[in-house]
N, C-alpha and C positions, 0 to 999 in steps of 0.2 A: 323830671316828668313823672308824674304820679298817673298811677292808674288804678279805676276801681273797675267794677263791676255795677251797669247799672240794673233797672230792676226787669228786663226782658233778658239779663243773663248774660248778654255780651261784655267783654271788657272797651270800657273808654279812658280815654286819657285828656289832659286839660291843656298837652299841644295843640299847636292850630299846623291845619294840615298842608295850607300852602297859600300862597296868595300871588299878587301882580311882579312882586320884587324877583321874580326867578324863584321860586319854592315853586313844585308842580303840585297841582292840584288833579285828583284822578276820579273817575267814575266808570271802572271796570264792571261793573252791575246795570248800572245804566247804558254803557254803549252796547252792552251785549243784547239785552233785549230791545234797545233802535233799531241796533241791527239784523235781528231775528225778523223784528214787525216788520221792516219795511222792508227787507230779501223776501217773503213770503206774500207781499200784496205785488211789488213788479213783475212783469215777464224775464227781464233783465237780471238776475241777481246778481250776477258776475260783476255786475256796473257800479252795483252799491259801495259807496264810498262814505265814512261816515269820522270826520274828524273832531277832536278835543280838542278845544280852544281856552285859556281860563280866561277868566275875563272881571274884576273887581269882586273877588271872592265868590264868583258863581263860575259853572264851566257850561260855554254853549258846545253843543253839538252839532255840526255842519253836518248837512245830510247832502249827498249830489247822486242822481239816478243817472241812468242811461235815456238816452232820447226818448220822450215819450212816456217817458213813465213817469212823470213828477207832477202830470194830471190825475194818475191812479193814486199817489201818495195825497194829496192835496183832498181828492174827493171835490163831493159838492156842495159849497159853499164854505169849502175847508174843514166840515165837518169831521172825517177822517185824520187829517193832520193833528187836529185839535183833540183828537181820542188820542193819538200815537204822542203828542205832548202830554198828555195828563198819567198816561201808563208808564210813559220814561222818567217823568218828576218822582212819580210815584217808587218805581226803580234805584232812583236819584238818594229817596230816604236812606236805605238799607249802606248806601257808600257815604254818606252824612253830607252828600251837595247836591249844593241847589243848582237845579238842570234849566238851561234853557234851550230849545229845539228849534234848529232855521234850516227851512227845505230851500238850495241853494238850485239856480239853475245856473247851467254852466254857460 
């Protein structure tokens, strides 16, 4: 495994970081600010539940709230939801995976 340095200064390397076969795939950057957003728009926070699933080289994110609250996360016309997807992908960069966000109701 070789590693350089690319040109924003980080080291990479030209491992692959996990895939379906059993290798985990991680986005500790990404769940963290899910989780931030959407503890901060519930009344519930306690409730927030937010799993890592990998899935064909992407990793979805399971979101599940407490009662009632997955109308607050959703918003109106899913607008909301749809900001808290584009913030989390964006988050997603910085871990090198590609995020997908499903607001789960229980």
């Amino acid at each position: 495994m070789d590693r350089i340095r690319c040109s924003t200064g980080r080291e990479v390397s030209d491992s692959h970081d996990g895939d379906d076969a059993g290798n985990e795939l991680s986005a500790p950057t990404a769940t963290a600010v899910l989780t931030h957003v959407v503890k901060s728009i519930v009344d519930d926070a306690e409730a927030v539940r937010v799993e890592a699933i990998p899935s064909k080289g992407r990793i979805k994110l399971q979101v599940k709230v407490g009662p009632g609250d997955l109308g607050r996360v959703i918003g109106r016309r899913g607008r909301t939801a749809q900001s808290i997807r584009t913030v989390v992908r964006a988050a997603g960069t910085r871990d090198g995976a590609d995020i997908d966000v499903d607001f789960v109701d229980d």
